[in-house]
N, C-alpha and C positions, 0 to 999 in steps of 0.2 A: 833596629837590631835584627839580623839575621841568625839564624839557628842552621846546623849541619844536619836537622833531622829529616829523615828522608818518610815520607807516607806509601803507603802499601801501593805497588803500580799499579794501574788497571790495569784489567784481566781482558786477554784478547777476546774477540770474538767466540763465540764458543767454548768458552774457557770449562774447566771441569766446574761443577757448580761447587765443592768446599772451594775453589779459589774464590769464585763471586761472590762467597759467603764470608770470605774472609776480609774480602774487598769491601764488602758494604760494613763489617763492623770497624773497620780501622777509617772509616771514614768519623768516627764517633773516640773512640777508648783511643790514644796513645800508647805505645810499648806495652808491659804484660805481654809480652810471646806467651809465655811460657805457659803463662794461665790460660788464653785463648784457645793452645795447643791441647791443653788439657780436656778446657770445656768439649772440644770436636772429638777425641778421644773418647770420655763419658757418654757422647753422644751415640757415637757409631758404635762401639759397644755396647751398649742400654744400660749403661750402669746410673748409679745418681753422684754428685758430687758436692763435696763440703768445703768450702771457700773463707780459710782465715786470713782475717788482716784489722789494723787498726782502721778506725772511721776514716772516710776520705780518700781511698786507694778505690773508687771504681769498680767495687765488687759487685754491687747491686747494678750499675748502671751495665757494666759487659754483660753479664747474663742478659739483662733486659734486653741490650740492642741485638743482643746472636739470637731472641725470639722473633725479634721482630726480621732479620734477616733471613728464619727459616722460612716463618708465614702459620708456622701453626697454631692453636689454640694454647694460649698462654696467661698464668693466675699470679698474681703475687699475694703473696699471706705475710704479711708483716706483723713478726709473734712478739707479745706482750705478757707481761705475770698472768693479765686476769681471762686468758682465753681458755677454752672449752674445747674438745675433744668435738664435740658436735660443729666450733665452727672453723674443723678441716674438713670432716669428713661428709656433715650434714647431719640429719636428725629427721623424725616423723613427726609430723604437723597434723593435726585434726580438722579435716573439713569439715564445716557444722553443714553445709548442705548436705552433703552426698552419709553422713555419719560415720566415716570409714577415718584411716588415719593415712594420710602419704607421704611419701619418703620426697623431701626434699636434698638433694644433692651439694655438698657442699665443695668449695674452689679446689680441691684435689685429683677433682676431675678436669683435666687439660691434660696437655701432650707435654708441656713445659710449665714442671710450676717452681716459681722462687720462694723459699721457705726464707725470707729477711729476717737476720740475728734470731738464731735458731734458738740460742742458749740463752734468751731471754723470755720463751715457754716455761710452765712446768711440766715434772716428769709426764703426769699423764696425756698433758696433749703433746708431747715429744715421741711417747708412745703410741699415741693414735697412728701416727704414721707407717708404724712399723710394718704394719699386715700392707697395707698398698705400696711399700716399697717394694717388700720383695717377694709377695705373691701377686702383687697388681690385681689387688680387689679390696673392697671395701665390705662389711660384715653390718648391718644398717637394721635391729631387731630380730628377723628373723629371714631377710632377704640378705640375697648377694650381688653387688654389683661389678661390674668387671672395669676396672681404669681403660682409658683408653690407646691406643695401640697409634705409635708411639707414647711410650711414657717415659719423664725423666724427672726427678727432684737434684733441684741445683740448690742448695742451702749454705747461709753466713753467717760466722762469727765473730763477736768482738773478742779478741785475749786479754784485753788490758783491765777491763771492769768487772771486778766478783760482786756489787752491790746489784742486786737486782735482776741474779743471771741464774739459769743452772746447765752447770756441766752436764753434756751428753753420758747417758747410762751407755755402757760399754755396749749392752743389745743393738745399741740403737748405730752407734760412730761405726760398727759394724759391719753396717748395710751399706754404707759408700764407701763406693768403690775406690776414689781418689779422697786423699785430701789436698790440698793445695794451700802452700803458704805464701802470700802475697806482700813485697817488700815496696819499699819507697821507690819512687822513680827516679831516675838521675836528672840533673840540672835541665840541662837541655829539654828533656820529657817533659818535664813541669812546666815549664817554659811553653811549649805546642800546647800543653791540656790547659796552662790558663789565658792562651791566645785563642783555643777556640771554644770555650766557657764563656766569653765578652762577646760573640758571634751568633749569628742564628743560628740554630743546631741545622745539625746536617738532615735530609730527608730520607729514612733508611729505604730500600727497596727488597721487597721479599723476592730470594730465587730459587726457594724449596719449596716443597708441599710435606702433607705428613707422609704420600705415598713417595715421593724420592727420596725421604729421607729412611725409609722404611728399606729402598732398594741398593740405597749406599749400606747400611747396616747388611742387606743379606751380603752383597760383594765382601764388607768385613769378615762376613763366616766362612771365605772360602779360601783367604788369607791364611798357606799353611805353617805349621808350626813343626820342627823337626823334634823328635823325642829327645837329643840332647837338651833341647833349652828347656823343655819343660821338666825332664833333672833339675836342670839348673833354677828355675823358682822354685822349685818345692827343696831344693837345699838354702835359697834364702830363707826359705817360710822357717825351716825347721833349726837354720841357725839362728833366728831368733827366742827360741823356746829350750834351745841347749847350744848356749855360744861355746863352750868347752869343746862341742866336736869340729869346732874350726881352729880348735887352738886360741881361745879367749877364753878361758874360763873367769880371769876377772870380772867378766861383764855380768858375773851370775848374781851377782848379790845387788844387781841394779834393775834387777827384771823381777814380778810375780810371777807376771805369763806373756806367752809368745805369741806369733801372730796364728792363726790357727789357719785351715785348712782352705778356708773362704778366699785365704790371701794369695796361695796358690794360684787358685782358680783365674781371680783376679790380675794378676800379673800375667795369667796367658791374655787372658780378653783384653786386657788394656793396652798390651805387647799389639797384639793381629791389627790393633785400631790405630796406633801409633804408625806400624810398618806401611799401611797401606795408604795415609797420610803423605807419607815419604814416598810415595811410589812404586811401593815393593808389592808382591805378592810371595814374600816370605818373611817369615820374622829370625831375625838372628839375636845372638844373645846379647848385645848391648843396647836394643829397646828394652829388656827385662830391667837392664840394671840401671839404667834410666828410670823410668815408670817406679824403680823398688821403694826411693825413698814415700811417695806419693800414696804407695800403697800401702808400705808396713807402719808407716810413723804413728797413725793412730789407731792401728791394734796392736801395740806393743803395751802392756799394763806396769807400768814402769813401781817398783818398790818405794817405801817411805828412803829409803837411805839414797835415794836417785832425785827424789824430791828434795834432800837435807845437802845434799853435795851440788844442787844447781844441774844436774845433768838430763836433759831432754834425750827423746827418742832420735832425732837427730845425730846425736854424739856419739849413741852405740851401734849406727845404723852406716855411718863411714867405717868404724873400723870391721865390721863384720862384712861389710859391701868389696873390703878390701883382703878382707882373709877367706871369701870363697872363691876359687879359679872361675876364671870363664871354662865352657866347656871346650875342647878342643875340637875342629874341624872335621864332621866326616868325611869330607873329602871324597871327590868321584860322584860321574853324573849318574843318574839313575833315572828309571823310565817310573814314572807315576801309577800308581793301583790298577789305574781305571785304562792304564794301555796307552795315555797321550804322553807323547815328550815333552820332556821339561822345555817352557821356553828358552828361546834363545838368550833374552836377555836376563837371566835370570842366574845369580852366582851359586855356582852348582855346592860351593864349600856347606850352603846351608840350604837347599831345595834340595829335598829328595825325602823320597817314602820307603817305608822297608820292603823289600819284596818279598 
């Protein structure tokens, strides 16, 4: 039996290293674009990301093979009801020779770490993580240590099982940047992923380090953003917390609270990382609204009667996705702050700085 599916072409000579890094993970995962796109987005961003799906969709194993792809120090924590706060972050140990106490370091110190079925922690080691997500340190007695640079948390969940799970505290589903939902593969997919399952695995090759990935994220910050689009997410952000001023006011009674201000922010960084992905050195407004569902769906605190009627954040996040306008073009070339001209190839409707 032959399959129409086609595998990721090798990457010429020279290729930019996200293609080679793309190349060596599709030699492993089958389809998932969408998730892969995502992962490299989180990445070049510095954001962390949360990865739902039912068992068996490849969640743990993509993450794993895009570590092994980059080359950097990388931990997997696979959380259980009866784990400890100490064995994420680490804990002080008593040496009987020297009489003193030392801080041993726990797996949250790496560049890439995978938090496996996150929502099978409880709340306080769910919380442990909180202070090294998003200040990137660790608080250890009465010392500080600093995460290491690159850092990212890639963490999974099951949605189908409440026995023996706990739902993420809103503090915490917060702190990532994406979330991502990951659906079944079609025929054909299935088909490749259990053709080469019955196969020796493939041999991943690293074609990152932590300092190229460090220099692809600074290229990300320079990736510019026109102040129309950055209107334009902070009117998604804020049309989720008063859909009435898009003209949905039914949606009021299905919401507690909106995405808050974090989400904004996020929808730019996740925007610059997407564009630049795509070859741009500009972001226009249909990466934002792209990236929106990813970013808002789980800061949306959806009401009991949203719960009673079957309606997810998904449901209110199409029609509100579709009652804010795109911004409209500023239109006209414009010479950059710093005195250089806008590239050439570069569409002028969304490159430009105010003068």
């Amino acid at each position: 039996m032959s399959t129409p599916y086609a595998a990721a072409p090798t990457p010429a000579p020279g290729a930019h290293p996200l293609e080679q890094m793309l190349y060596q993970v599709k030699r492993t995962i089958v389809g998932q674009d969408q998730l892969l796109e995502r992962m490299l987005v989180a990445l070049l961003s510095r954001g962390h990301l949360l990865v739902e799906g039912v068992p068996g969709l490849a969640k743990t194993m993509a993450i794993k093979t895009l570590a092994e792809a980059i080359g950097v120090d990388f931990k997997r924590i696979q959380f259980t009801p009866d784990l400890v706060p100490a064995d994420l972050i680490g804990t002080r140990i008593y040496n009987q020779q020297t009489g003193d106490f030392q801080v041993s370091l726990g797996p949250v110190f790496a560049n890439l770490v995978l938090a496996d079925e996150i929502n099978r922690a409880p709340a306080k080691v769910q919380s442990a993580l909180l202070e090294v997500m998003q200040e990137r340190q660790v608080t250890i007695g009465r010392e500080t240590f600093r995460a290491p640079d690159p850092f990212l948390v890639m963490a999974t969940q099951n949605p189908i099982e409440s026995e023996g799970t706990y739902p993420l505290p809103e503090a915490q589903v917060d702190r990532f940047m994406l979330k991502v939902l990951v659906g079944y593969p079609s025929a054909t997919e299935e088909y490749v992923v259990v053709e080469r399952m019955i196969r020796a695995p493939e041999r991943i090759d690293a074609v990152l380090d932590a300092t190229g990935l460090r220099g692809l994220q600074a290229a990300v910050d320079t990736v510019y953003v026109d102040p129309g689009v950055i209107q334009y997410a902070v009117a998604l952000a804020g049309a989720t917390r008063d859909p009435a001023r898009v003209g949905l006011p039914e949606l009021a009674r299905y919401l507690s609270f909106g995405a808050s201000p974090r989400a904004s922010i996020n929808l730019i960084l996740a925007s610059r990382a997407l564009a630049y992905l795509r070859g741009r050195d500009y972001v226009i407004p249909t990466d934002v609204r792209e990236l929106a569902p990813d970013v808002l769906r789980h800061r949306m605190v959806l009401s009991y009667e949203a719960l009673a009627d079957d309606v997810s954040a998904d449901d209110l996040l199409g029609p509100i996705l579709a009652a804010v306008p795109l911004p409209e073009s500023p239109g006209g070339r414009h010479t950059a702050a710093s005195g250089d001209p806008i590239p050439a190839n570069v569409d002028p409707a969304w490159y430009r700085r105010p003068e």
